[in-house]
N, CA, C and O of each residue as an XYZ file, in Angstrom:
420
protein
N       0.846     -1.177      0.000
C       0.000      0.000      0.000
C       0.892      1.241      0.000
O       1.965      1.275      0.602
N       0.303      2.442     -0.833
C       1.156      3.377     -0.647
C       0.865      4.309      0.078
O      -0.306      4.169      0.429
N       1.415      5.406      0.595
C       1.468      6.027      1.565
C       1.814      7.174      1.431
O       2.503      7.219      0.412
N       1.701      8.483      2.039
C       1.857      9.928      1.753
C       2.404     10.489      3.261
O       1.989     10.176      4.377
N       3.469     11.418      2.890
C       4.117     11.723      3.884
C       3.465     12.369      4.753
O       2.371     12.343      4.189
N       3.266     12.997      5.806
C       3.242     14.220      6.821
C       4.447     15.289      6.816
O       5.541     15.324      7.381
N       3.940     15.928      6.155
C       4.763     17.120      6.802
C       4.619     18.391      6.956
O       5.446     19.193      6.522
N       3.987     18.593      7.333
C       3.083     20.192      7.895
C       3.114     19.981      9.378
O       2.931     18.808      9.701
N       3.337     20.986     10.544
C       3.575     20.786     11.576
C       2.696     20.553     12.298
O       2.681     19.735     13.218
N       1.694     21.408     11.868
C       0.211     21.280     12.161
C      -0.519     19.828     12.211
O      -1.272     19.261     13.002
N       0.125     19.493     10.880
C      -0.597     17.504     11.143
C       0.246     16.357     12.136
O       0.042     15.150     12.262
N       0.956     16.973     12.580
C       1.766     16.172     13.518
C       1.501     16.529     15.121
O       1.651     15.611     15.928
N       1.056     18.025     15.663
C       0.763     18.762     16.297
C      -1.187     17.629     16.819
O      -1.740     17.347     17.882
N      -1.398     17.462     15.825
C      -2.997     17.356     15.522
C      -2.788     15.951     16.624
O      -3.272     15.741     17.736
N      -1.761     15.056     15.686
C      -1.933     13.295     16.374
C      -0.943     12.868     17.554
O      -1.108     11.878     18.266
N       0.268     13.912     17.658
C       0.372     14.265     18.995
C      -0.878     14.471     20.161
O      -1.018     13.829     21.202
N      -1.712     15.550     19.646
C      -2.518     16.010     20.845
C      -3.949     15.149     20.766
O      -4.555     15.022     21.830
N      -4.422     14.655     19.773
C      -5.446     13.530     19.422
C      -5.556     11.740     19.475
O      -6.444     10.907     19.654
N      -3.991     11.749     19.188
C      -4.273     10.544     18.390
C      -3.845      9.268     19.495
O      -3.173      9.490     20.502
N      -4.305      8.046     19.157
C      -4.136      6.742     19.770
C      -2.644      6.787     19.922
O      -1.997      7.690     19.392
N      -2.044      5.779     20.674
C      -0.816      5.368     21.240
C      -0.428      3.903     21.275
O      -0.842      3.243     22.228
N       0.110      3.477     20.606
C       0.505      2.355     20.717
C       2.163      1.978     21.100
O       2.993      2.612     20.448
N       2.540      1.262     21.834
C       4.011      0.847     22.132
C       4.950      0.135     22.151
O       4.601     -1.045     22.176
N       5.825      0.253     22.152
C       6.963     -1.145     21.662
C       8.221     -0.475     22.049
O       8.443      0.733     22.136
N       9.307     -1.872     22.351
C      10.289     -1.683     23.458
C      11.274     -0.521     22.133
O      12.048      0.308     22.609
N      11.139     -0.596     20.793
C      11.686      0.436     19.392
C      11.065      1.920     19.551
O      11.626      2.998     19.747
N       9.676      1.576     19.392
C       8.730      2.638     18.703
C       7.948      3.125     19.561
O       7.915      2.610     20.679
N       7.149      4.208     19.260
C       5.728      4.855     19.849
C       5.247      5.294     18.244
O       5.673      5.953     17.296
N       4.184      4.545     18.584
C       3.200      5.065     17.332
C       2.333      5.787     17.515
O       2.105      5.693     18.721
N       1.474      6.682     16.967
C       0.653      7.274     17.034
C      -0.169      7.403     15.995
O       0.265      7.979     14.998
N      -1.693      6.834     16.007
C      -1.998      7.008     14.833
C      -3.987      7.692     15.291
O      -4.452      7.854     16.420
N      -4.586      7.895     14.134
C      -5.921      8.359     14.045
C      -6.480      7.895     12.457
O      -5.762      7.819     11.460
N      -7.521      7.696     12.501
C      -8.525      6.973     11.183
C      -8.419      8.308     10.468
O      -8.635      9.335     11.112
N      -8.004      8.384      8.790
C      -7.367      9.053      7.692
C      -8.168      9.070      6.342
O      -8.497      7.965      5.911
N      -8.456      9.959      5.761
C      -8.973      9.411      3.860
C      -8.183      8.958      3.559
O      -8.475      8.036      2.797
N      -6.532      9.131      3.829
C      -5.500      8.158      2.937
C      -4.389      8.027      3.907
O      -4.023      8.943      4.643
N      -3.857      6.813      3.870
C      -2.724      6.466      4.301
C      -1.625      7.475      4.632
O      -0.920      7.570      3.628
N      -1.130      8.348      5.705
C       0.017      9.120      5.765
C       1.114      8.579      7.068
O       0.800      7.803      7.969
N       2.303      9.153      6.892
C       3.054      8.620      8.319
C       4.417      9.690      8.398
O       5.091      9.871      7.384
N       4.674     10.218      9.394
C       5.648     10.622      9.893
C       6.430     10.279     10.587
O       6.008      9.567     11.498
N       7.603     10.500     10.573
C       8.527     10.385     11.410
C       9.308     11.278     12.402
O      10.209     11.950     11.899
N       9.126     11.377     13.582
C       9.615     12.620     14.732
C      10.864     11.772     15.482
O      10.550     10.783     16.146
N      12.181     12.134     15.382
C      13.051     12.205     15.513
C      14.122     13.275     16.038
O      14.677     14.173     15.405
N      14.263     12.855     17.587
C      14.662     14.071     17.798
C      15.850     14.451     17.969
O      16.509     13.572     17.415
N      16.737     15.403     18.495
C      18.459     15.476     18.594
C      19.026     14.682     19.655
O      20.252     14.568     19.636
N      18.220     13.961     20.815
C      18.724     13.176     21.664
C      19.200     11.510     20.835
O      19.868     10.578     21.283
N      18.767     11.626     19.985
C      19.407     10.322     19.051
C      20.859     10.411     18.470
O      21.495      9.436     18.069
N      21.366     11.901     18.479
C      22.358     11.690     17.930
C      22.466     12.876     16.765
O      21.448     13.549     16.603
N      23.713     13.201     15.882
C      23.680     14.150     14.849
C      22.855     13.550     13.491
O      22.199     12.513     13.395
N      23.094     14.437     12.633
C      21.914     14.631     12.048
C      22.449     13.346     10.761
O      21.656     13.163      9.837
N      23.415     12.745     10.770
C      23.610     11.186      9.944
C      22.976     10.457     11.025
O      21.903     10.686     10.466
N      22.612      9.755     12.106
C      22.198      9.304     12.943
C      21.128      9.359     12.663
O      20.736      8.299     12.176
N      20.094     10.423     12.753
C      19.168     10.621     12.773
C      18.811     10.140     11.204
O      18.023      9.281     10.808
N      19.359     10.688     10.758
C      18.832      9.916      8.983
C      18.549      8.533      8.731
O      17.723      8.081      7.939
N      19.212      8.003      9.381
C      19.465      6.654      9.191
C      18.316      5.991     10.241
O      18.029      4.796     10.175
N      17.819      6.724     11.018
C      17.303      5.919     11.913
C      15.544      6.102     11.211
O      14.649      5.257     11.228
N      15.512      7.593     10.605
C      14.429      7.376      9.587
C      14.220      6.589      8.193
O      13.178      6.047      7.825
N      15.545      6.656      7.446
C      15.400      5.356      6.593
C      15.211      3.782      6.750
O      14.671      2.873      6.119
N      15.773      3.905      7.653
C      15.190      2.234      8.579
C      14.064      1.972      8.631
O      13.480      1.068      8.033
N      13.482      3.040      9.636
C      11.862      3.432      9.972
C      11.147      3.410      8.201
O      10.310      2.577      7.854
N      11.569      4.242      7.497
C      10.647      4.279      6.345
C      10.554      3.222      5.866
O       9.375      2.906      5.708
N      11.541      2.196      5.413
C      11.678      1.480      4.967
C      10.826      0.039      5.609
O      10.144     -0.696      4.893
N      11.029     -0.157      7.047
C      10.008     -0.620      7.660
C       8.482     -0.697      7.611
O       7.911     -1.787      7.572
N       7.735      0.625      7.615
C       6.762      0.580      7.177
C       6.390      0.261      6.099
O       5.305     -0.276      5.878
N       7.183      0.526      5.314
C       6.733      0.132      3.823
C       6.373     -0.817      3.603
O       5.371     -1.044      2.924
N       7.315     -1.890      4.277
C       7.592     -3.464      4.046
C       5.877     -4.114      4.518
O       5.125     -4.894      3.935
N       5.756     -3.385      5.790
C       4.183     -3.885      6.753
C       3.280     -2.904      6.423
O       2.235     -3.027      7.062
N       3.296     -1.868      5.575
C       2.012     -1.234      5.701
C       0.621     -2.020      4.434
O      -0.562     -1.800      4.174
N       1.680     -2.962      3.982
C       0.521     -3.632      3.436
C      -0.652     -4.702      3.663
O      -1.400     -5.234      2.843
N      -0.525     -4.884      5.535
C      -0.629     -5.394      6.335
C      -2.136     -4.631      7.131
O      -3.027     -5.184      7.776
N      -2.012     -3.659      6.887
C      -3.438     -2.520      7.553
C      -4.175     -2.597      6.345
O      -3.974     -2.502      5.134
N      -5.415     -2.874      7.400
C      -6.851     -3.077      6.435
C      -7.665     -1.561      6.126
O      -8.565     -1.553      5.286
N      -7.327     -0.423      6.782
C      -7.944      0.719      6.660
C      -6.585      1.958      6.576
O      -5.522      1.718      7.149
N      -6.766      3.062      5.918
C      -6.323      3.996      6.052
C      -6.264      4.996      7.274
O      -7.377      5.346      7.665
N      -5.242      5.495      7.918
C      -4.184      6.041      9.059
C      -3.722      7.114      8.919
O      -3.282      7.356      7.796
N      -3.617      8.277     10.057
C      -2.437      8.806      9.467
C      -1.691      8.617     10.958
O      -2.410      8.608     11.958
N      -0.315      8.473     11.085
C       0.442      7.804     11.464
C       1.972      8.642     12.153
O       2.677      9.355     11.439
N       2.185      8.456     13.204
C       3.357      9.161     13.445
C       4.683      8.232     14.189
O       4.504      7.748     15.307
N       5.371      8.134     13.807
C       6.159      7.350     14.367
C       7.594      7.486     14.842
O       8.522      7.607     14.042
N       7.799      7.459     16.471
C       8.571      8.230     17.566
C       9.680      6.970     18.020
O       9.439      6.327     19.042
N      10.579      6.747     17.411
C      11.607      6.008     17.875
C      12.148      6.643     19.108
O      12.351      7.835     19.339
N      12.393      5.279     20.067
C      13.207      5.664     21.109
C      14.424      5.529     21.042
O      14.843      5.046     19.990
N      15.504      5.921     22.193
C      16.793      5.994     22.423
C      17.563      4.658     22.784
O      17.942      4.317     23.904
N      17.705      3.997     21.623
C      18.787      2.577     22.229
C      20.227      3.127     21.838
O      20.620      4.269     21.602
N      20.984      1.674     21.858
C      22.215      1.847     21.109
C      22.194      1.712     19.729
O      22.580      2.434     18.810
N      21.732      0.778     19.777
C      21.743     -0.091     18.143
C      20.115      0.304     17.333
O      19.118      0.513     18.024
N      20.086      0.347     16.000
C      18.527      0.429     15.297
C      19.014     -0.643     14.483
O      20.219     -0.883     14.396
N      18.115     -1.313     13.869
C      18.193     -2.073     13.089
C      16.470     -2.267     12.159
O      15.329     -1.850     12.359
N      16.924     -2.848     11.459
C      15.498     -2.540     10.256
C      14.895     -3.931     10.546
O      13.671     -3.947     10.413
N      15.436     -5.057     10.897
C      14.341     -6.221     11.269
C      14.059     -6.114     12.337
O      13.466     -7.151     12.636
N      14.131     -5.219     13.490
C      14.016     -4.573     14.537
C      12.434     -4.184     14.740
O      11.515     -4.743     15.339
N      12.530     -2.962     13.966
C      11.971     -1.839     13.452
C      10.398     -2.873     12.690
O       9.252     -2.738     13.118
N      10.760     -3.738     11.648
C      10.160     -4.344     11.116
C       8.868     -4.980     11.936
O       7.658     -4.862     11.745
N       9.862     -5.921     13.222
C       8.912     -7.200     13.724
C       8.171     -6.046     14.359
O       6.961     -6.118     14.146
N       8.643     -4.736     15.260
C       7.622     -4.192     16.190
C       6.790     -3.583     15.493
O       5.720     -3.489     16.094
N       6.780     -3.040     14.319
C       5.664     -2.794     13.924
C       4.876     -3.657     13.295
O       3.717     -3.244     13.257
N       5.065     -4.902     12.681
C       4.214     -5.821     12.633
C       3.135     -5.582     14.404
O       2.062     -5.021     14.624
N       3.978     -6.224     15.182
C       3.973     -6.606     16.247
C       2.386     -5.488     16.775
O       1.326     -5.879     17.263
N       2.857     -3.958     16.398
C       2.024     -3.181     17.371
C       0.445     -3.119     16.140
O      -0.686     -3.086     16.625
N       0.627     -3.115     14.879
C       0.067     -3.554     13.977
C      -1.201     -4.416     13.899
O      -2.264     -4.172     13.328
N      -0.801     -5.548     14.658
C      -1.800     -6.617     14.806
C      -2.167     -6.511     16.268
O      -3.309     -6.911     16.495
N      -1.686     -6.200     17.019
C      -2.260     -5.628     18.568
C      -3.539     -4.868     18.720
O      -4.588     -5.069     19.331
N      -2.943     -3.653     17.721
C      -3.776     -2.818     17.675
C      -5.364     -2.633     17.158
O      -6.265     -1.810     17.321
N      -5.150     -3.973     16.392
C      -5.944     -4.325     14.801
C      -6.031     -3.225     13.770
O      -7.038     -3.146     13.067
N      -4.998     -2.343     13.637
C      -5.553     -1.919     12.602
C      -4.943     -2.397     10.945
O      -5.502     -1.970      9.935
């Protein structure tokens, strides 16, 4: 399924202060029922400089991609990695499967 970014501050602002919560020992998701599929990524400077941080969103993007074909309804979606050592993309992968089917959506 394809998917459309977030990026207006305002729509991130919105599912911050609205939206469901879901959790995992990786991620915090945040999501709310959407006309179309969207997802962000909030990443902040406690992760590290700004190659760090890149990488920890290409992981993430790449992740969803892999499982968002997995949701039966359209989302829009925010997604808040926490502070480990290590990221890894089959990581990233199983927990969002993981919070995915928890959640049912």
């Amino acid at each position: 399924m394809n998917y459309y970014r977030l990026k207006k501050q305002a729509d991130f602002q919105k599912l911050f202060q609205k939206g469901k919560r879901a959790f995992s020992p990786t991620l915090t998701m945040l999501y709310t029922p959407a006309k179309q599929m969207t997802m962000g990524i909030s990443v902040g400077k406690k992760h590290g400089k700004s190659v760090q941080r890149n990488r920890i969103k290409r992981l993430i993007r790449e992740a969803f991609r892999a499982v968002s074909a997995d949701m039966k309804t359209n989302y829009a979606i925010v997604l808040v990695p926490k502070v480990r050592d290590e990221y890894a993309f089959a990581t990233f992968k199983q927990h969002l499967q993981w919070m995915i089917r928890k959640d049912k959506l």
